[in-house]
VOGU-3710 file (C-alpha; in Angstrom, 3 decimals, decimal comma):
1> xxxxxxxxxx> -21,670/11,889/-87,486  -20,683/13,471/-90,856  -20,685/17,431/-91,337  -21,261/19,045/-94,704  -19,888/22,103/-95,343  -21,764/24,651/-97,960  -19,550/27,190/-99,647  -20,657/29,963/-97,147  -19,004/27,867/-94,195  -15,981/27,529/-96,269
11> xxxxxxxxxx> -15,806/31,094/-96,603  -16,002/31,470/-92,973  -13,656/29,048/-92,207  -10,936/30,785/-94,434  -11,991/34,243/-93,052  -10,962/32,891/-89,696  -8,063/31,441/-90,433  -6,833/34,456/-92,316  -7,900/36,472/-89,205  -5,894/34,130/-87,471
21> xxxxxxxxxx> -2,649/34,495/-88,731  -2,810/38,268/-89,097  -3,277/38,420/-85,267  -0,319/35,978/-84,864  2,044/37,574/-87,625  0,947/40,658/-88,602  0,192/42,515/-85,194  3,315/41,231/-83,581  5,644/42,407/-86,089  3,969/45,908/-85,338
31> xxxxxxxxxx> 5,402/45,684/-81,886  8,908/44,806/-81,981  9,354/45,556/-78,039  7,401/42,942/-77,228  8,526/40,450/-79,657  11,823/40,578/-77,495  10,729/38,236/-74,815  8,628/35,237/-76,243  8,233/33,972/-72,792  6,265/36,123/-70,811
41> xxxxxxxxxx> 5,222/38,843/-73,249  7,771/41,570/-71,484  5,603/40,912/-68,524  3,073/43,677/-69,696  -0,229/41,744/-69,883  -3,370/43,688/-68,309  -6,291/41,820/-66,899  -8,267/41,006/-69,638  -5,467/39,674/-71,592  -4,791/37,625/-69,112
51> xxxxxxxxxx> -8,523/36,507/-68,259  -9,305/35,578/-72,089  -6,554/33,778/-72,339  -6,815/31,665/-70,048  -10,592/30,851/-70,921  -9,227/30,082/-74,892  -6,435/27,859/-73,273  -8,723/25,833/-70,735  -11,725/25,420/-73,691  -9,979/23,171/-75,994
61> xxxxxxxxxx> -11,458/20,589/-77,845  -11,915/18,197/-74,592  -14,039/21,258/-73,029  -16,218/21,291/-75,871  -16,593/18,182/-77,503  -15,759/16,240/-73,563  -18,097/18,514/-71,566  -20,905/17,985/-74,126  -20,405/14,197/-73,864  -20,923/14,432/-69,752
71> xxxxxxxxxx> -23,852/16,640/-70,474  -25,464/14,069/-72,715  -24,629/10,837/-70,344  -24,687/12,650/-66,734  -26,374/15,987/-66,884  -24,824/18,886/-65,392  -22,703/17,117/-62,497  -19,882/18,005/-65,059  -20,129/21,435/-64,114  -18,758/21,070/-60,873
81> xxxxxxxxxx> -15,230/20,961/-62,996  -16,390/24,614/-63,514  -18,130/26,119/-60,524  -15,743/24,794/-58,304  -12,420/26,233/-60,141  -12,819/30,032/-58,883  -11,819/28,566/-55,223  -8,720/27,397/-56,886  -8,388/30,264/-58,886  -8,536/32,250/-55,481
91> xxxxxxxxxx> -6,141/30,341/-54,488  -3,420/31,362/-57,245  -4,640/34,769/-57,181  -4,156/35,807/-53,475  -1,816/33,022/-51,725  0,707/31,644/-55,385  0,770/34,700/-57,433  2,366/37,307/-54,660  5,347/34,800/-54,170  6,217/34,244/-57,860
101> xxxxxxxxxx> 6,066/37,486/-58,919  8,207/38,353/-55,889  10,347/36,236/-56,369  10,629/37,128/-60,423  10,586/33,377/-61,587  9,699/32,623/-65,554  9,079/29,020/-64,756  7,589/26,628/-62,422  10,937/24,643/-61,763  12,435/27,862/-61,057
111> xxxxxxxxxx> 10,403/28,186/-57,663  10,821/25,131/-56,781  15,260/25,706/-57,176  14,501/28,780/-54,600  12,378/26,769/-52,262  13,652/23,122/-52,122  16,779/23,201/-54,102  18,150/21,436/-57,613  16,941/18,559/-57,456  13,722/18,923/-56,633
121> xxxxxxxxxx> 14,288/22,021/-59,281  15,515/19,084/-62,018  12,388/16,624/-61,019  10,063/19,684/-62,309  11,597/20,216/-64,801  11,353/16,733/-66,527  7,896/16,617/-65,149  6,898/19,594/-66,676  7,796/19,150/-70,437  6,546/15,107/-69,916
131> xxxxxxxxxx> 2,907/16,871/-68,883  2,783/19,550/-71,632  3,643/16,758/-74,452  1,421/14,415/-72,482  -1,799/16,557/-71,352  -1,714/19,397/-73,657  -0,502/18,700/-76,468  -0,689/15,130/-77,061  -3,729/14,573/-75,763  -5,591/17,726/-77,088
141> xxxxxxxxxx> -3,984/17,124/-81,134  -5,452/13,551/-80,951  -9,060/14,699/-79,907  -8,790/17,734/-82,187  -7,769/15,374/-84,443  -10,221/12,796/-84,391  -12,874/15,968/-84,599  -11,565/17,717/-87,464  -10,759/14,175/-89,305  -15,049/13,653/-89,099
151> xxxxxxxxxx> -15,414/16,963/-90,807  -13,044/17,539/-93,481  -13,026/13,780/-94,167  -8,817/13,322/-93,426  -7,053/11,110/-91,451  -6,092/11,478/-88,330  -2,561/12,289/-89,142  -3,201/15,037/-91,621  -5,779/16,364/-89,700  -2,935/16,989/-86,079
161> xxxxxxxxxx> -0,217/18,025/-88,648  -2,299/20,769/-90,093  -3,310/21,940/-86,858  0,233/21,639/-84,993  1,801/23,399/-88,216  -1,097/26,450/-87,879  -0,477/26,786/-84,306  3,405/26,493/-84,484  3,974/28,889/-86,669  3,028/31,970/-84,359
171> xxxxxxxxxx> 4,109/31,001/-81,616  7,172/30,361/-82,402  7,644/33,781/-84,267  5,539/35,738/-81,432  5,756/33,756/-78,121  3,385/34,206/-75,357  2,322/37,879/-76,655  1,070/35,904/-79,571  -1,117/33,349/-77,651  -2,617/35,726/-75,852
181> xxxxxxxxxx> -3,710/38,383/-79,099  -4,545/34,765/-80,266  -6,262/34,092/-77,232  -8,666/36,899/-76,850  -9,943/36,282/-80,699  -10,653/32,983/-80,344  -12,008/33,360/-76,814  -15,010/35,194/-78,590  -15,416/32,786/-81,272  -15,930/30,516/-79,174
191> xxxxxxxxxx> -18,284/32,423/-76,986  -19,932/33,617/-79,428  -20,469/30,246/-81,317  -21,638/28,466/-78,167  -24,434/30,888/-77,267  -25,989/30,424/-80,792  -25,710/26,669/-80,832  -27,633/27,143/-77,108  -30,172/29,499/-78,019  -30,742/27,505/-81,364
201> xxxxxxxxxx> -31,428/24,299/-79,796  -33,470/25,655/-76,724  -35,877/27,012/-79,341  -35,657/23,578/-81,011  -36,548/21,925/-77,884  -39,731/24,245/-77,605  -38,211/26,805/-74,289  -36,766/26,510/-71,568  -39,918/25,083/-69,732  -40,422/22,286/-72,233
211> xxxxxxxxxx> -36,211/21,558/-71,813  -36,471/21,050/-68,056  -39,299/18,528/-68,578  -37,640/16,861/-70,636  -34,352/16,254/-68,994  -34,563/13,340/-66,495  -34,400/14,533/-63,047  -31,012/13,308/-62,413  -29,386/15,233/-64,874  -30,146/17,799/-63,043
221> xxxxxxxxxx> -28,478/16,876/-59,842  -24,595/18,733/-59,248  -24,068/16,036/-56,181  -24,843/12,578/-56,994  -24,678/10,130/-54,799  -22,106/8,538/-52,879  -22,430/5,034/-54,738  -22,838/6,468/-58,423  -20,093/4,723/-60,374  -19,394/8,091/-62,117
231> xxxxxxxxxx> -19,384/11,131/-60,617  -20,424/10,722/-56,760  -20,012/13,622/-55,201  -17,261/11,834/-52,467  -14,922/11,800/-55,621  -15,555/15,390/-56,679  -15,378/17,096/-53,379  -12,286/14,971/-52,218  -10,482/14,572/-55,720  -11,299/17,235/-57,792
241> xxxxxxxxxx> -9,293/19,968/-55,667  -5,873/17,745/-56,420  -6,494/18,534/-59,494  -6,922/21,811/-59,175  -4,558/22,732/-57,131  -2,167/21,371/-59,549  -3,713/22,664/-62,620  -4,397/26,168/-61,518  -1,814/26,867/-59,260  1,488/24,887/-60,179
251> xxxxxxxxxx> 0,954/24,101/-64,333  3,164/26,030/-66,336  0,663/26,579/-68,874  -2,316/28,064/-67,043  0,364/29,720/-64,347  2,394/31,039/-67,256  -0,136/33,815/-68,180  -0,545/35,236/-65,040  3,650/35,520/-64,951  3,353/37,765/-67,620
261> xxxxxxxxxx> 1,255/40,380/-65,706  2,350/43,536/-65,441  1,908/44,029/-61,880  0,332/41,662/-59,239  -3,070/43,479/-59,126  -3,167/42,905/-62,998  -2,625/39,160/-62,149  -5,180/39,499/-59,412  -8,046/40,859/-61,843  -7,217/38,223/-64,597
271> xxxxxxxxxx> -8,013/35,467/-62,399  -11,017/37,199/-61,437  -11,982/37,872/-64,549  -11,487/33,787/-65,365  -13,626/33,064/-62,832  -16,518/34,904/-63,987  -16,388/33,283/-67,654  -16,328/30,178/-65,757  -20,189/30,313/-64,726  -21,011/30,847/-68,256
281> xxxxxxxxxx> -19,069/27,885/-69,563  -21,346/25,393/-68,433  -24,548/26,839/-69,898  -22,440/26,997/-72,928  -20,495/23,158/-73,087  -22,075/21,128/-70,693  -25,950/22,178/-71,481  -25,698/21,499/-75,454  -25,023/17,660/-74,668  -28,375/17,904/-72,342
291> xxxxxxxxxx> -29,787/19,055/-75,173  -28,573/16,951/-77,705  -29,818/14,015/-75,782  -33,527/15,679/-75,647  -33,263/16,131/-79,432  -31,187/12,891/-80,897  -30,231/10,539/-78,527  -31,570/7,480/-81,022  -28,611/8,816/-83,142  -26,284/10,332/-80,968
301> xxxxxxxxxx> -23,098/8,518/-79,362  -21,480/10,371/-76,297  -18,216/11,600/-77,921  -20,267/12,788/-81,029  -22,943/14,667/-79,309  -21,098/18,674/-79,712  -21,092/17,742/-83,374  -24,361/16,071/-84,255  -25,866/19,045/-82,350  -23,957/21,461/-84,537
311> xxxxxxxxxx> -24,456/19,418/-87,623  -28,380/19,168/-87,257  -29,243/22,524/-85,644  -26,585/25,179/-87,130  -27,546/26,344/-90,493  -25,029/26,912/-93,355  -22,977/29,994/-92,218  -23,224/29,045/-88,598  -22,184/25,633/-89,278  -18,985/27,424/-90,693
321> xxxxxxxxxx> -18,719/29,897/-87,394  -19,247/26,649/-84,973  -16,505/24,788/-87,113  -14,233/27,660/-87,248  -14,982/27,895/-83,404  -13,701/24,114/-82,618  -10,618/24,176/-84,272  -9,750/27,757/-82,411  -10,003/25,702/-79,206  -7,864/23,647/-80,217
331> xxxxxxxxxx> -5,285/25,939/-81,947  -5,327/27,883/-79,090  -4,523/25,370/-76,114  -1,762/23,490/-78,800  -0,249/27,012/-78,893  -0,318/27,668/-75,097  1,470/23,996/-74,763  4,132/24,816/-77,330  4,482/28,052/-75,748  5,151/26,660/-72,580
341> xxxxxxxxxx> 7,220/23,783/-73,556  9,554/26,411/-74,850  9,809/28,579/-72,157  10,510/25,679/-69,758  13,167/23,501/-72,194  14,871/27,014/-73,288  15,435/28,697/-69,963  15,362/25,593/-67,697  17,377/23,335/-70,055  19,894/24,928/-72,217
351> xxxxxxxxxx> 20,431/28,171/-70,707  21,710/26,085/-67,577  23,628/24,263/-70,069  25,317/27,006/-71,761  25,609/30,707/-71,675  23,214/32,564/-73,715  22,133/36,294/-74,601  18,490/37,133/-75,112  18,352/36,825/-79,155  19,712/33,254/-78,564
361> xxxxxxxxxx> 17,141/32,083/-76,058  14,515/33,730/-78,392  16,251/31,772/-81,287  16,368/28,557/-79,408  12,623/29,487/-78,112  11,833/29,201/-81,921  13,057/25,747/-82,656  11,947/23,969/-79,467  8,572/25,127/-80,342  8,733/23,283/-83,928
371> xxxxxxxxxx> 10,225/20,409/-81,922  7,712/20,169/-79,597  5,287/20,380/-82,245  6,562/17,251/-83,824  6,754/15,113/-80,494  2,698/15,882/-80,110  2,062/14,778/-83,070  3,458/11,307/-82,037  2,084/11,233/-78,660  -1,242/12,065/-80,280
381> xxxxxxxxxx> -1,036/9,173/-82,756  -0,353/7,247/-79,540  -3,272/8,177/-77,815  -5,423/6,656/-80,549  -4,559/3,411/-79,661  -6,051/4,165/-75,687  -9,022/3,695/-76,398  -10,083/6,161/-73,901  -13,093/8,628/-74,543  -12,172/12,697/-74,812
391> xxxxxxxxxx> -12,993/13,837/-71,227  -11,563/10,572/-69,497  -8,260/10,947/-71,025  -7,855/14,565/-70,465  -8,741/14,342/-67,198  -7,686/11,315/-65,905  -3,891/12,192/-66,665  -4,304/15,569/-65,324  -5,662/13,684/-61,772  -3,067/10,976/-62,062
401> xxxxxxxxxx> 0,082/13,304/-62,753  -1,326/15,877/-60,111  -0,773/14,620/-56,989  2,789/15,250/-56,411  3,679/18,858/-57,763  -0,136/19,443/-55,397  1,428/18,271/-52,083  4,771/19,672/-52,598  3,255/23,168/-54,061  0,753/23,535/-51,371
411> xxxxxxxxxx> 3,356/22,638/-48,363  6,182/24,562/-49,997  3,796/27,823/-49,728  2,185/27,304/-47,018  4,545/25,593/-44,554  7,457/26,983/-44,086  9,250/23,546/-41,997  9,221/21,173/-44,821  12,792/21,118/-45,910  14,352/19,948/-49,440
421> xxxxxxxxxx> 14,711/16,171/-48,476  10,902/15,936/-47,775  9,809/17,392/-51,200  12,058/15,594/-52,706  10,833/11,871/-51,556  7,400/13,003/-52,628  8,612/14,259/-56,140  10,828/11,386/-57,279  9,025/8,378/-55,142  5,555/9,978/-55,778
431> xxxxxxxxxx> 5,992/11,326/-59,401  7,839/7,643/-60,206  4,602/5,918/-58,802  2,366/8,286/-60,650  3,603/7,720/-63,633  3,540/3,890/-63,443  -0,064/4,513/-62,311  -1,287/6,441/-65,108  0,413/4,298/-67,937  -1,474/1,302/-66,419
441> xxxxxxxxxx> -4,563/3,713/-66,254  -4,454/4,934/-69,458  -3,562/1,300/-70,929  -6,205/-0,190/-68,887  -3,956/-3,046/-67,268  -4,476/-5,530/-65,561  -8,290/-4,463/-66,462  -10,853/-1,182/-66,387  -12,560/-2,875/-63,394  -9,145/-2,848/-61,430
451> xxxxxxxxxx> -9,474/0,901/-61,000  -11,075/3,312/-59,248  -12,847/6,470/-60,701  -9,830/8,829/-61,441  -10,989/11,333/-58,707  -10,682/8,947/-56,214  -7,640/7,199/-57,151  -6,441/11,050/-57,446  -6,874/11,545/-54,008  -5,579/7,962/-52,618
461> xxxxxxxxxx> -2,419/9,291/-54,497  -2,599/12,568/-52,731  -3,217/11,239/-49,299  -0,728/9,085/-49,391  1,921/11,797/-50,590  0,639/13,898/-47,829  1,348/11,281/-45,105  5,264/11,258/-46,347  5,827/14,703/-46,241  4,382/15,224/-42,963
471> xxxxxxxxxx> 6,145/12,199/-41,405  9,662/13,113/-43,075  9,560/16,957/-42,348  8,552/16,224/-38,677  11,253/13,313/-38,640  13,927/15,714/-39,887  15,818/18,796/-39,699  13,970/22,005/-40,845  15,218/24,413/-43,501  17,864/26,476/-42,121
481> xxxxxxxxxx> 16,929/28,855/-44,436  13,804/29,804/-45,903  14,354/31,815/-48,864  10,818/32,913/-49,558  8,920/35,121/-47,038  5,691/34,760/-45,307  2,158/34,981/-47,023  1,363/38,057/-44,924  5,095/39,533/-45,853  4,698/38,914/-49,573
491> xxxxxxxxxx> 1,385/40,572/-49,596  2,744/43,537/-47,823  4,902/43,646/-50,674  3,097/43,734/-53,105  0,088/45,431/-52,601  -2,007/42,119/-52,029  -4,338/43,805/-49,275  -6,490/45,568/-51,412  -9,930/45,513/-50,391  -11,325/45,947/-53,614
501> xxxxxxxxxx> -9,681/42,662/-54,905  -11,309/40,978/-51,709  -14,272/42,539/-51,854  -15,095/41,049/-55,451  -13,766/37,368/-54,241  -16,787/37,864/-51,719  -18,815/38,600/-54,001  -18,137/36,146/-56,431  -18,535/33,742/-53,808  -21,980/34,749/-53,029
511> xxxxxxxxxx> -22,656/34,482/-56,731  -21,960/30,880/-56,458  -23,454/29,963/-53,591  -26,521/30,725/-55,236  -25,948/28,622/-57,950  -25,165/25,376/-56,432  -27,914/26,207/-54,003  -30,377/26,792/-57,408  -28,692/23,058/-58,738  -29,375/21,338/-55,153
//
């Protein structure tokens, strides 16, 4: 589906990207303190920093353009990727965040060296910058791509290069300070952009009545049943929490933001704050593709439905805003990669390799962010030889590459008897299998029918990993020393009991048990 641009959305799109770069450049350069750490923003991020940012890093171009292709095939039952995060967010909020800003860490391999030792510290590390060029970068520069190559009429390499140049350039000059200024401007683009396109084709449709009606029942339906080859609600309930575990509590990327809090209460309200947005997001991404297969499903194909919705119900001006609102989801979680994959390859890599001062880790910060920006772009020409649609790529490597750093995460936190040799079987046996898995996942080999739905075969993974870590911590000697302290000591510390924090978890709860009780 073609988009044509007047000159008014032209004029919006260079407004924004003007905008843009003054928020990336300009407003850094103001603030030459916190230009001095590129990593974690001089750990002085307040709550809705951190909350906004993390909504414009999660809503990249798979969100948008992947949720509205499940809401045109399936209905809402993609929102359950959505409702059901603020558990998981909970769960980095009140149980992961206390230890690792205890404990001071930058990185994810840096808890790991405190808690298991180097080599479970070295695994990480290789995992992590394989999953940021694989999941977040690759992966969102060749659906951006693919997107932005349908409306400017490019190729697909011109189209990533433009966008991996735009978002290189400020973060490398501003770090993680300038995601997040980034962050909270595109955060309301997007927002703001979404609710339009809603409201716009609702009164298309006729109201909100007339929109029901015409949705078939099932689409309707958050739990589908166990033998739907899709989304049955056995492989949501049991696989999407590996995911989520790993993505919200043990990814650099997301976890990286809430590092640079100022305090752990800041941390604490960010999450919170993430988890509200998150009810709004699908009303936002999922319910467009509902409605785009009410208005044009004799035209529409899945992966096109976000744009032939925007394209035949935005008029010239909005068209530009909705445009303009894309590619800042996907500027925005290409930046938070690079960011990340600098942080993790500067201090985890070379600064254990040599010594080095601050203004030479932010030096070095600078280049590996260019470099990185040059290895997506040929992981995301890769990916457009998969084959695979938006939401099933995304998402399947996320679940396929989660189950490991999940099982060793959770137990490492939570248990304090698993010892070094048992996290490391699961990291270098199960992160070795893994990856085998997903590049025969991803390729499709021996066949598509050989596989199960990538929430189950999530879980298998998980189970399995489980099982080994059990077996080999109770078959072995425990820690003689376990350098991190209790839950209830690290909360102590830091402040973690306050009821006001719990009191809002409550209630957010309740606010969601109303919803899935309204979708059931």
């Amino acid at each position: 589906m073609n988009v044509t641009l007047a000159g008014i959305d032209l004029v919006i799109l260079a407004i924004y990207i003007v905008a843009l770069l003054v928020i990336g450049f300009y407003l850094n350069t103001r603030n030459r303190s916190s230009m001095k750490d590129i990593f974690l923003g001089g750990r002085s991020l307040k709550w809705w920093q951190i909350g906004f940012s993390l909504f414009s890093a999660n809503a990249g171009p798979m969100m948008l353009v992947g949720f509205a292709s499940i809401g045109f095939t399936q209905g809402v039952v993609g929102s359950n990727f959505e409702w059901l995060a603020w558990i998981f967010i909970f769960l980095l909020s009140m149980v992961f965040l206390p230890h690792y800003i205890s404990t001071k860490v930058s990185t994810m391999p840096q808890f790991l060296l405190l808690r298991f030792g180097k080599r479970s510290y070295n695994f990480l590390v290789i995992y992590s910058l394989l999953s940021i060029l694989v999941v977040w970068l690759g992966s969102a520069l060749y659906a951006g791509g693919l997107i932005i190559s349908q409306i400017f009429r490019s190729t697909l390499i011109q189209s990533v290069l433009i966008i991996a140049i735009i978002a290189s350039s400020f973060t490398a000059i501003g770090g993680l300070k300038a995601v997040v200024r980034t962050g909270i401007f595109q955060s309301l683009i997007i927002i703001f952009s979404s609710i339009i396109l809603t409201f716009l084709a609702l009164q298309k449709i006729g109201g909100l009545h007339a929109f029901m009606e015409a949705v078939p029942f099932g689409h309707w339906k958050l739990f589908r049943p166990a033998s739907d080859p899709e989304y049955s609600w056995v492989a949501v309930i049991v696989g999407y929490p590996v995911v989520a575990i790993y993505y919200w509590c043990a990814d650099q990327t997301i976890v990286q933001k809430m590092l640079g809090a100022k305090d752990v209460r800041e941390g604490q309200y960010g999450a919170i704050f993430i988890s509200v947005l998150k009810i709004i997001m699908p009303l936002i991404f999922i319910f467009p593709g509902i409605m785009c297969y009410v208005l044009f499903r004799d035209v529409a194909k899945p992966d096109n439905a976000y744009i032939t919705l925007v394209s035949q119900i935005m008029p010239h001006g909005l068209l530009g805003l909705c445009v303009a609102a894309l590619i800042a989801a996907l500027i925005d979680t290409v930046s938070s990669g690079l960011n990340s994959f600098s942080t993790v390859f500067t201090l985890d890599v070379l600064a254990r390799m040599k010594q080095m001062d601050e203004p030479a880790k932010r030096r070095a910060g600078q280049w590996i962010t260019l470099l990185a920006a040059g290895l997506a772009v040929g992981i995301a020409y890769l990916f457009s030889l998969s084959g695979k649609g938006f939401f099933e790529l995304s998402q399947g490597l996320v679940s396929i590459l989660a189950p490991p750093l999940s099982v060793v995460f959770l137990a490492g936190i939570i248990w304090k008897r698993v010892n070094s040799l048992a996290a490391e079987i699961v990291l270098y046996g199960g992160g070795l299998v893994c990856l085998i898995v997903g590049a025969c996942h991803v390729l499709s080999y021996p066949s598509k029918e050989f596989w199960p739905h990538f929430l189950l075969l999530s879980f298998y993974l998980f189970l399995a990993m489980a099982v080994v870590i059990v077996v080999v911590t109770l078959c072995t000697k425990p820690p003689a020393v376990n350098p991190l302290p209790s839950i209830i000591d690290t909360w102590r510390q830091s402040g973690g009991r306050g009821s006001r924090v719990w009191w809002l978890w409550v209630l957010l709860a309740v606010v969601m048990c109303g919803i899935y009780l309204t979708f059931s």
